[in-house]
DRENDO-1510 file (C-alpha; in Angstrom, 1 decimal, always signed):
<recs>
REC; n; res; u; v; w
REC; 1; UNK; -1.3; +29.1; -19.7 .
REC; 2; UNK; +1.7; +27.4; -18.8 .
REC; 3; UNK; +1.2; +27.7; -15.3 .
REC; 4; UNK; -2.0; +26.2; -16.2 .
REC; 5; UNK; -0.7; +23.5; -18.5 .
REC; 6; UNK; +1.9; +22.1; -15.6 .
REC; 7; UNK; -0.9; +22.2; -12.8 .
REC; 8; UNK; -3.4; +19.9; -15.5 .
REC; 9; UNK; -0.4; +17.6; -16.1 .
REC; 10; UNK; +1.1; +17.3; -12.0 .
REC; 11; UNK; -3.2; +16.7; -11.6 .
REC; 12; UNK; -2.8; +13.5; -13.9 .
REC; 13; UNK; +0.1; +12.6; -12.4 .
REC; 14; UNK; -2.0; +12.4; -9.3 .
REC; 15; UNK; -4.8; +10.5; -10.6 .
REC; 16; UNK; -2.0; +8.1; -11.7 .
REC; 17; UNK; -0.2; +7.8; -8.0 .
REC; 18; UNK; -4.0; +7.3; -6.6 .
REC; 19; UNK; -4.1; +4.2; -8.5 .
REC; 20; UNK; -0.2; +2.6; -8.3 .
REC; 21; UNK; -0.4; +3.4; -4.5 .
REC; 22; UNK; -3.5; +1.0; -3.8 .
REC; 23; UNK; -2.5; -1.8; -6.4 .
REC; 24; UNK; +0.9; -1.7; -3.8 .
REC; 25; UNK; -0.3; -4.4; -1.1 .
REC; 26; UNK; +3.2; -4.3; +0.4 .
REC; 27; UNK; +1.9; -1.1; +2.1 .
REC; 28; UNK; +0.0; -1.0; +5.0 .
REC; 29; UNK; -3.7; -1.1; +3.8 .
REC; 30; UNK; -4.9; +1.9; +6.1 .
REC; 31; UNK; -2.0; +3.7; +5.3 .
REC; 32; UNK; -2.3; +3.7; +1.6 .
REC; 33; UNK; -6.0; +4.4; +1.8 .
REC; 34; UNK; -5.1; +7.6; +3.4 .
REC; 35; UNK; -2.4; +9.1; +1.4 .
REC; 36; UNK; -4.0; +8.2; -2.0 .
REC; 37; UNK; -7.2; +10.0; -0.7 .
REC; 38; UNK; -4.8; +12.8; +0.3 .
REC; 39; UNK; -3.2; +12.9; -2.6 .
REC; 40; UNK; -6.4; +12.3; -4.8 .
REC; 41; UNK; -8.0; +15.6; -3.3 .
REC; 42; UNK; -5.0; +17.7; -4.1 .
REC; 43; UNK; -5.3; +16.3; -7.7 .
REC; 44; UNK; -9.0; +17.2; -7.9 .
REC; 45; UNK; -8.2; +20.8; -6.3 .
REC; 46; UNK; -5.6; +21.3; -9.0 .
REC; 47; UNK; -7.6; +20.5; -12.0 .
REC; 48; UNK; -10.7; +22.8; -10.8 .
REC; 49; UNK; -8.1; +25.2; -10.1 .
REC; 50; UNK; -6.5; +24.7; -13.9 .
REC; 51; UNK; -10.3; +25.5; -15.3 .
REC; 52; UNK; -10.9; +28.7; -13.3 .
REC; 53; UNK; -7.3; +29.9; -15.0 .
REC; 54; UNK; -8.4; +29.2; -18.5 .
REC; 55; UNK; -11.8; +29.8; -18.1 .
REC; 56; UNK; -13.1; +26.3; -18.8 .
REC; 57; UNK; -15.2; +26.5; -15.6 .
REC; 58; UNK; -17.8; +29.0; -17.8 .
REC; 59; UNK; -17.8; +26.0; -20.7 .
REC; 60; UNK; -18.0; +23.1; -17.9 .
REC; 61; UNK; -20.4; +24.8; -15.0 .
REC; 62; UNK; -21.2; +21.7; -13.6 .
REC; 63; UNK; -18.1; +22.0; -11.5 .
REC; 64; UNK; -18.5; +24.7; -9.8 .
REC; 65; UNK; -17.8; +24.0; -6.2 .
REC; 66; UNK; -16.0; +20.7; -7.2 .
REC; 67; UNK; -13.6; +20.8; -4.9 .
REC; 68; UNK; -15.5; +22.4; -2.2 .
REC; 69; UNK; -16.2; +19.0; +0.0 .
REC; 70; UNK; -12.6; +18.7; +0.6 .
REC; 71; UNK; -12.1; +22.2; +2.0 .
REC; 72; UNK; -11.5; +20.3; +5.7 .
REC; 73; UNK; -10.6; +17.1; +4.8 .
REC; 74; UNK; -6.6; +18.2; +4.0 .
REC; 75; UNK; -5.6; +17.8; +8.0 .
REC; 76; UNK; -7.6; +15.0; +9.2 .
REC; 77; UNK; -6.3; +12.6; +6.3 .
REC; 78; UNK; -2.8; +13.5; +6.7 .
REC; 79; UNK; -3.0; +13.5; +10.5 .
REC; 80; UNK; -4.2; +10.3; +10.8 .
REC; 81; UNK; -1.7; +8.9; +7.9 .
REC; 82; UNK; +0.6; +10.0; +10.3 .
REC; 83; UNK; -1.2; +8.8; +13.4 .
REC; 84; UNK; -1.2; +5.3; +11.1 .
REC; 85; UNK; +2.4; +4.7; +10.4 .
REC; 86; UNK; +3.9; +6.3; +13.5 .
REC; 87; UNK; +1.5; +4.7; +16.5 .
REC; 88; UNK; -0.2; +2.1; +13.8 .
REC; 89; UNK; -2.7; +3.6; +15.0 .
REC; 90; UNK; -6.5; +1.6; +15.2 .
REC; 91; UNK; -9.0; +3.8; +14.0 .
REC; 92; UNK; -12.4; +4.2; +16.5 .
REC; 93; UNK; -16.1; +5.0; +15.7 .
REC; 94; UNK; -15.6; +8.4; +17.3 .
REC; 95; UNK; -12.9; +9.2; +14.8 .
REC; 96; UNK; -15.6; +10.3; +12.4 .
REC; 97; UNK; -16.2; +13.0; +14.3 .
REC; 98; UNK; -13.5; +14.6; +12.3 .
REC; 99; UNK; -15.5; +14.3; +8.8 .
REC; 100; UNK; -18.1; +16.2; +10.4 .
REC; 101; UNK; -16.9; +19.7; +9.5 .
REC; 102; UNK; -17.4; +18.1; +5.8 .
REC; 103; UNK; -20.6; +16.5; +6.1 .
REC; 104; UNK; -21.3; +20.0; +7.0 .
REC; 105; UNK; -19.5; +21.6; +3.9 .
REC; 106; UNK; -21.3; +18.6; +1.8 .
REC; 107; UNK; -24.7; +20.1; +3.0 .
REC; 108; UNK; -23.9; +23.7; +3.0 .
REC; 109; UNK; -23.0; +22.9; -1.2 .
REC; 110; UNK; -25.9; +20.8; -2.3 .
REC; 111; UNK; -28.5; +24.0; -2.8 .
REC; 112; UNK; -25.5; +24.6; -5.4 .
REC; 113; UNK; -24.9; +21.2; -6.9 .
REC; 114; UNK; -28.6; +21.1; -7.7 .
REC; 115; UNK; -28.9; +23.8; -9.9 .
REC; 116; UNK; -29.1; +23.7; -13.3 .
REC; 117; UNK; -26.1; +24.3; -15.4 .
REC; 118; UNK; -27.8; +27.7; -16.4 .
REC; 119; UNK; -28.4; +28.8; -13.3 .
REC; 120; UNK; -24.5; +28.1; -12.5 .
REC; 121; UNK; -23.3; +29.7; -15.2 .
REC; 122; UNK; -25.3; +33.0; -14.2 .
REC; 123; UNK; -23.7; +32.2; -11.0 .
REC; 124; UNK; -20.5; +32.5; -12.4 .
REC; 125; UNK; -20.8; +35.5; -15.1 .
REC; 126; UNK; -22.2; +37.8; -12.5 .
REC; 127; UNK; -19.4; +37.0; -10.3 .
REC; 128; UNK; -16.5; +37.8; -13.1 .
REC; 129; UNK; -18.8; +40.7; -13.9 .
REC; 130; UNK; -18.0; +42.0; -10.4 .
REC; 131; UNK; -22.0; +41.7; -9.3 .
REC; 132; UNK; -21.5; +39.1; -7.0 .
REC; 133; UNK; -18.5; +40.0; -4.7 .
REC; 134; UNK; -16.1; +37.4; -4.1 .
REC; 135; UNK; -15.5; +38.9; -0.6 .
REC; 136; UNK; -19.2; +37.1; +0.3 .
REC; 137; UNK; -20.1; +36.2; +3.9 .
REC; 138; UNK; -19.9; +32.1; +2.6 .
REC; 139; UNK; -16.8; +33.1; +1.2 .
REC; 140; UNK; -15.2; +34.5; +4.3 .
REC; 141; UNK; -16.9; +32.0; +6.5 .
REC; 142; UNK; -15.5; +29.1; +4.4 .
REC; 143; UNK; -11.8; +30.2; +4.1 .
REC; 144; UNK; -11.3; +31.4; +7.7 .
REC; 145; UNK; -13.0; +28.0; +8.5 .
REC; 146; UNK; -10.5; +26.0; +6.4 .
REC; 147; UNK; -7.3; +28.5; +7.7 .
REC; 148; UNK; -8.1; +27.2; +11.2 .
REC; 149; UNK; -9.0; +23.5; +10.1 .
REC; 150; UNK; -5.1; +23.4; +8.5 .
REC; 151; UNK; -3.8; +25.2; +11.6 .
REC; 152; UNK; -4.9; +23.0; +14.3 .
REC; 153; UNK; -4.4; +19.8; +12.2 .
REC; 154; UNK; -0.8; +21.2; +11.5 .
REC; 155; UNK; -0.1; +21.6; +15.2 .
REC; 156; UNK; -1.4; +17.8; +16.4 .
REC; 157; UNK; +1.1; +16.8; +12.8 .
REC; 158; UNK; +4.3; +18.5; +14.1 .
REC; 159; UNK; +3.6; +16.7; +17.8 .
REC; 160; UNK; +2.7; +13.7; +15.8 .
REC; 161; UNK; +6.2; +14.0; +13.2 .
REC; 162; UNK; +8.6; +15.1; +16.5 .
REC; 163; UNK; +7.5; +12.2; +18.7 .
REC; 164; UNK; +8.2; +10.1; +15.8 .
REC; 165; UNK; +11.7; +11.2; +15.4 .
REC; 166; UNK; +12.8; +9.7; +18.7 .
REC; 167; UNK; +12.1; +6.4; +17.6 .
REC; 168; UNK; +15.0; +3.9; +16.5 .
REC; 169; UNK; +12.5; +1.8; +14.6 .
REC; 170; UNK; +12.4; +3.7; +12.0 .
REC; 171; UNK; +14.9; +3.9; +9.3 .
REC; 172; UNK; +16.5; +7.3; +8.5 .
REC; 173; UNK; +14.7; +6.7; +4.6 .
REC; 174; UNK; +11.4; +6.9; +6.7 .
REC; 175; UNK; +12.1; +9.6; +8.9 .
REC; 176; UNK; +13.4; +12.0; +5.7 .
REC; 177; UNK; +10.2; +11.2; +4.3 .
REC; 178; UNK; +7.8; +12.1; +7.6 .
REC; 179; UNK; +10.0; +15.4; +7.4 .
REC; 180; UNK; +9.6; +16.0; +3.9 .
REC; 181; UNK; +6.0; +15.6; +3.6 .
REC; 182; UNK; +5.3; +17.8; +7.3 .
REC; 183; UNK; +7.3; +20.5; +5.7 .
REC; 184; UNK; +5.4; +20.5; +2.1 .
REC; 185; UNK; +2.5; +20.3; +3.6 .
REC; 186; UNK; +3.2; +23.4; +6.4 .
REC; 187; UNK; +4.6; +25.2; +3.6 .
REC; 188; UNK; +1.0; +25.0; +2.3 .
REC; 189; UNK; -0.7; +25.9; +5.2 .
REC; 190; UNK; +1.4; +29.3; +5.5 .
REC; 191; UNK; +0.9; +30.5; +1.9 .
REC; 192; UNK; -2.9; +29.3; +1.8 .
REC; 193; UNK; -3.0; +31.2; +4.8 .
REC; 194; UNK; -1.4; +34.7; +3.6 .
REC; 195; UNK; -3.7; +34.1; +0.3 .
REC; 196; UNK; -7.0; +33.5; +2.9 .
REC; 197; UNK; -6.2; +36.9; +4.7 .
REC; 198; UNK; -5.3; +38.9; +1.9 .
REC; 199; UNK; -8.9; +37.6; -0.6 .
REC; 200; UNK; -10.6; +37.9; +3.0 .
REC; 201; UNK; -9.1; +41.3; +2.7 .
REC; 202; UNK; -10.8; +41.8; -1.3 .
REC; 203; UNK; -6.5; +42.0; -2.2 .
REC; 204; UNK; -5.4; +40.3; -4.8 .
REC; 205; UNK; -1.9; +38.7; -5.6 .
REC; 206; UNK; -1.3; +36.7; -8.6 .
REC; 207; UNK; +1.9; +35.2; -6.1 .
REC; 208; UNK; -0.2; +34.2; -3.2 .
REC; 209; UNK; -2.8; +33.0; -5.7 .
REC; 210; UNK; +0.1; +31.0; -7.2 .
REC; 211; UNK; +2.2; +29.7; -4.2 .
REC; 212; UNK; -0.3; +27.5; -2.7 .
REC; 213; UNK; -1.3; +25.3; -5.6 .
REC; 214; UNK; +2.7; +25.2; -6.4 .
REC; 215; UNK; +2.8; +23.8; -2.8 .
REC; 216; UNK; +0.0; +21.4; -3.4 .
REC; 217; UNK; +1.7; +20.4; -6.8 .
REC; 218; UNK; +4.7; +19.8; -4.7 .
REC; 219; UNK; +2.9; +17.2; -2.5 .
REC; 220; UNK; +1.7; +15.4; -5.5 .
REC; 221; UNK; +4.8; +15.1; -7.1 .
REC; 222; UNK; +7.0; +13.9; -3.9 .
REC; 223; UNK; +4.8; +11.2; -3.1 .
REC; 224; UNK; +4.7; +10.1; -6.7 .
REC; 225; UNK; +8.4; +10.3; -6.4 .
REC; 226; UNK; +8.5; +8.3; -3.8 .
REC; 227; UNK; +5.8; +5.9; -4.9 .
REC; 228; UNK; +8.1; +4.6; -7.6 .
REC; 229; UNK; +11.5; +5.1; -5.6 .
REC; 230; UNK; +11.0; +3.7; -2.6 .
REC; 231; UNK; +7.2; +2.5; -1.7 .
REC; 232; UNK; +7.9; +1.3; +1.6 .
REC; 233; UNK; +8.3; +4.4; +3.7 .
REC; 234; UNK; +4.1; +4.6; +3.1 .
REC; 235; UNK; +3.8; +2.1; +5.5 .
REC; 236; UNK; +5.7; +3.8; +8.2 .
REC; 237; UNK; +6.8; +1.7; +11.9 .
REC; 238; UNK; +4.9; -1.3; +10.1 .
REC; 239; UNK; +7.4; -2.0; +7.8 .
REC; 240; UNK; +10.2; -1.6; +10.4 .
REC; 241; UNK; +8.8; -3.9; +13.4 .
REC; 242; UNK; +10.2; -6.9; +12.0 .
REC; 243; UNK; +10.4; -8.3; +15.9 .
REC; 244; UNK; +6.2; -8.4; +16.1 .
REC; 245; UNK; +4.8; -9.8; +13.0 .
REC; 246; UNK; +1.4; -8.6; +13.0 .
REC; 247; UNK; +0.1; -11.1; +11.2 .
REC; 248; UNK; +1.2; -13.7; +13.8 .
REC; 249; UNK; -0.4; -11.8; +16.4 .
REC; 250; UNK; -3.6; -14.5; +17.3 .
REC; 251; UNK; -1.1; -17.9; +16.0 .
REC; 252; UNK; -1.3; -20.2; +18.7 .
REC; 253; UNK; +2.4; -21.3; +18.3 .
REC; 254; UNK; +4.3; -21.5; +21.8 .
REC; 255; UNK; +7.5; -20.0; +22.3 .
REC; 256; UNK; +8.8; -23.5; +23.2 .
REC; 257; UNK; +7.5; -25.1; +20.3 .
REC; 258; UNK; +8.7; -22.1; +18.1 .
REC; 259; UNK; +12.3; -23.1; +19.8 .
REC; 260; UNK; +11.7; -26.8; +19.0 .
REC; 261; UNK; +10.8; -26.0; +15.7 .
REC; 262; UNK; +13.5; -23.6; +14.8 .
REC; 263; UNK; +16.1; -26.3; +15.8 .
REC; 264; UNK; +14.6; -28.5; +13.5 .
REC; 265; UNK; +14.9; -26.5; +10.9 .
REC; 266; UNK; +18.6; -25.8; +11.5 .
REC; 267; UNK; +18.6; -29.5; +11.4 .
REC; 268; UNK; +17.1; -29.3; +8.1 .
REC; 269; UNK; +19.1; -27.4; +6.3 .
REC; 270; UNK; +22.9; -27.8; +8.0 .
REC; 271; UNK; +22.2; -31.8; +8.1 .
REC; 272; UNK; +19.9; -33.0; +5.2 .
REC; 273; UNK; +20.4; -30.0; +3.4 .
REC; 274; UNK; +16.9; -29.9; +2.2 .
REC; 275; UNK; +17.9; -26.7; +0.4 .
REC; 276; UNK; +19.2; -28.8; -2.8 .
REC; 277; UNK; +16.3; -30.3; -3.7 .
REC; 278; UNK; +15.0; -28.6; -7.0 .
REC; 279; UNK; +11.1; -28.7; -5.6 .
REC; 280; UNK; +11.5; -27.6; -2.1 .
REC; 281; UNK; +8.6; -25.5; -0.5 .
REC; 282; UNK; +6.8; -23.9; +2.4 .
REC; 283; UNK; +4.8; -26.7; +2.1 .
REC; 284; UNK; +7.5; -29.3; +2.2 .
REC; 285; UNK; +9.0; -28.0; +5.2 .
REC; 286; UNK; +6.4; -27.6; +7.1 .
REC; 287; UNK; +5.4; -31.6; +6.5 .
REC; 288; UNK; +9.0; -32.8; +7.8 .
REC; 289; UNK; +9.0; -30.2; +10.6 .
REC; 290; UNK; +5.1; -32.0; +11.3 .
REC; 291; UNK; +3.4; -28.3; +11.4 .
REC; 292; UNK; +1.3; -26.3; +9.5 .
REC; 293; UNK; +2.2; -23.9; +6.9 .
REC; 294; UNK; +1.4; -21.0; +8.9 .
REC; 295; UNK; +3.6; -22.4; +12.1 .
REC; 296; UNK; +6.7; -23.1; +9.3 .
REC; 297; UNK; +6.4; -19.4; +7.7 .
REC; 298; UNK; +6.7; -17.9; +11.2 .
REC; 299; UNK; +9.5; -19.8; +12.3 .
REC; 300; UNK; +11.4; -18.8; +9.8 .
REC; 301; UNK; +9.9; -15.3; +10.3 .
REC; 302; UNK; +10.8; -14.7; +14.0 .
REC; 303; UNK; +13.9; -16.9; +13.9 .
REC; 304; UNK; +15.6; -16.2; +10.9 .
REC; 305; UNK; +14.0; -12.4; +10.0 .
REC; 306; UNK; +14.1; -13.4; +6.3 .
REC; 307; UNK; +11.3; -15.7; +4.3 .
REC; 308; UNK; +11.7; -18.5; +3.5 .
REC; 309; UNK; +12.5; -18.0; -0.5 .
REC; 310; UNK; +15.5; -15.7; +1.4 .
REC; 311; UNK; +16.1; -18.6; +3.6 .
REC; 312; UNK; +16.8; -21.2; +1.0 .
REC; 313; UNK; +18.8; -18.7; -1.4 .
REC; 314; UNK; +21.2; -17.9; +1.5 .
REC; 315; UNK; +21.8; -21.7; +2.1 .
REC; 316; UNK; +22.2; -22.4; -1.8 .
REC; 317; UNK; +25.0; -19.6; -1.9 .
REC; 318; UNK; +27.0; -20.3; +1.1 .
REC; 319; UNK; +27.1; -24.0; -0.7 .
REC; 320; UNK; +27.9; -22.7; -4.1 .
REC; 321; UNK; +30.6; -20.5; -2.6 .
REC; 322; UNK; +31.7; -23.7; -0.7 .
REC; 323; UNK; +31.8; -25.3; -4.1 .
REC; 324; UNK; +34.0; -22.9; -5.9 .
REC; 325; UNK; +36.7; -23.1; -2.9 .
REC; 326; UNK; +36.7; -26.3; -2.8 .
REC; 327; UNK; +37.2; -27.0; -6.7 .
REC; 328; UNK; +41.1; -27.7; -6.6 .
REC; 329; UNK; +40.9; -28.8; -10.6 .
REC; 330; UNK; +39.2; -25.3; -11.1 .
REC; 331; UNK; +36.3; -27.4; -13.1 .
REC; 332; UNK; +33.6; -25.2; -12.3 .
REC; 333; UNK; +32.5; -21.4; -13.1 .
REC; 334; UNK; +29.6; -19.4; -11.1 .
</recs>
């Protein structure tokens, strides 16, 4: 039971990430999608797994199978998180090729899901009776299915995390978590692996048994870590290619008039010092540089690699400090 009662509370802990990972819009939309479903599967693995140990699963039959649909859905979503935050990746209609192997699992489980809750309760009495062998032909075709699905999905990860480490981009916060995550999640692949073959095998091992869900608990736990700690490494190269502003990608602003502008600004703030006045704002710069919002915000941007609140702040403390070494009489205090 107290494996059981840590598994049920690291599977709330999920649910919890699930939800503080997609309120984040810092993080790159795609990649969060991804690594919340990721993470939301291993939470919903875990808690199934938490009432076949306490024998809930006879009291709740309904979920029985609950966590079969994502049987091949582990490798895909974390291979193309990874495709997302190392490439930025654009996802193609031909992509969903890769859910096919759980369409298929989806199809192969509704006969199941439609039975009554008396009928899956039989199900599962004769099977802890020992009349239905676990070591079925569904059973053996399923697990060897999903060993190979985590193998090959491992192997295009690994090429995926190595490339990535030659990059300069990326910060070495972002890189320790690319490693940290690919190792977890091999880790899980090796022990799931040795726990296929041996129940494949009708062996069982209450340590092979265990060492994949503690892997899995693992995963939910360091991304939850790092969801609080340090949020932007979920975005991957996007957070780190400052020079190409994606979001100025289609703005129709030359590189001469982006010049013209910049100079301007400089103007702005060394000249006027605009920066002083209490109500300044994106808005009021861009109507005395004669430009939109838009063209103002990624001046500053490109230029400057700062916004624009950062912008004025860093004028408003080089003139304070001025200020205090200036103040002979020593009137003023910070």
């Amino acid at each position: 039971y107290i494996w059981s009662f840590f598994y049920i509370y690291v599977a709330f802990i999920g649910f919890y990430i699930v939800v503080v990972i997609n309120l984040n819009k810092r993080i790159d939309r795609v990649a969060r999608h991804l690594i919340s479903i990721f993470v939301l599967t291993h939470s919903i693995y875990i808690v199934h797994i938490c009432l076949f140990m306490t024998n809930f699963h006879f009291t709740f039959p309904h979920t029985h199978f609950m966590s079969g649909p994502f049987s091949f859905l582990y490798g895909p979503l974390l291979y193309f998180y990874f495709k997302r935050i190392t490439e930025q990746y654009r996802f193609k209609r031909k992509d969903l090729l890769h859910l096919l192997p759980t369409a298929l699992m989806i199809v192969y489980l509704v006969p199941i899901y439609l039975l009554s809750a008396d009928e899956k309760l039989s199900i599962l009495l004769n099977r802890a009776a020992g009349y239905t062998s676990e070591n079925s032909l569904g059973f053996i075709i399923v697990v060897s299915l999903k060993i190979v699905s985590l193998v090959v999905y491992g192997l295009f990860i690994r090429r995926l995390y190595l490339k990535s480490k030659t990059k300069n981009q990326v910060s070495k916060e972002n890189k320790r978590w690319q490693k940290n995550i690919y190792r977890i999640h091999f880790l899980y692949i090796i022990f799931y692996s040795l726990y296929g073959i041996l129940a494949i095998s009708n062996l069982s091992s209450t340590i092979f048994f265990n060492l994949p869900i503690i892997f899995m608990a693992s995963m939910v736990l360091y991304v939850g870590y790092s969801a609080n700690v340090q949020p932007n490494v979920f975005s991957g190269t996007f957070f780190y290619t400052n020079q190409l502003f994606p979001k100025y990608k289609k703005s129709g602003l030359t590189e001469s008039l982006s010049n013209e502008l910049k100079e301007n600004l400089i103007y702005l703030f060394d000249n006027e010092k605009i920066y002083k006045e209490n109500d300044i704002n994106l808005d009021t710069i861009a109507e005395r540089l004669n430009t939109t919002r838009h063209n103002a915000s990624q001046v500053i941007n490109e230029h400057f690699e700062i916004n624009f609140h950062e912008l004025v702040n860093k004028y408003r403390i080089q003139e304070a400090k001025s200020m205090l070494e200036t103040d002979e009489r020593h009137n003023l205090n910070i």
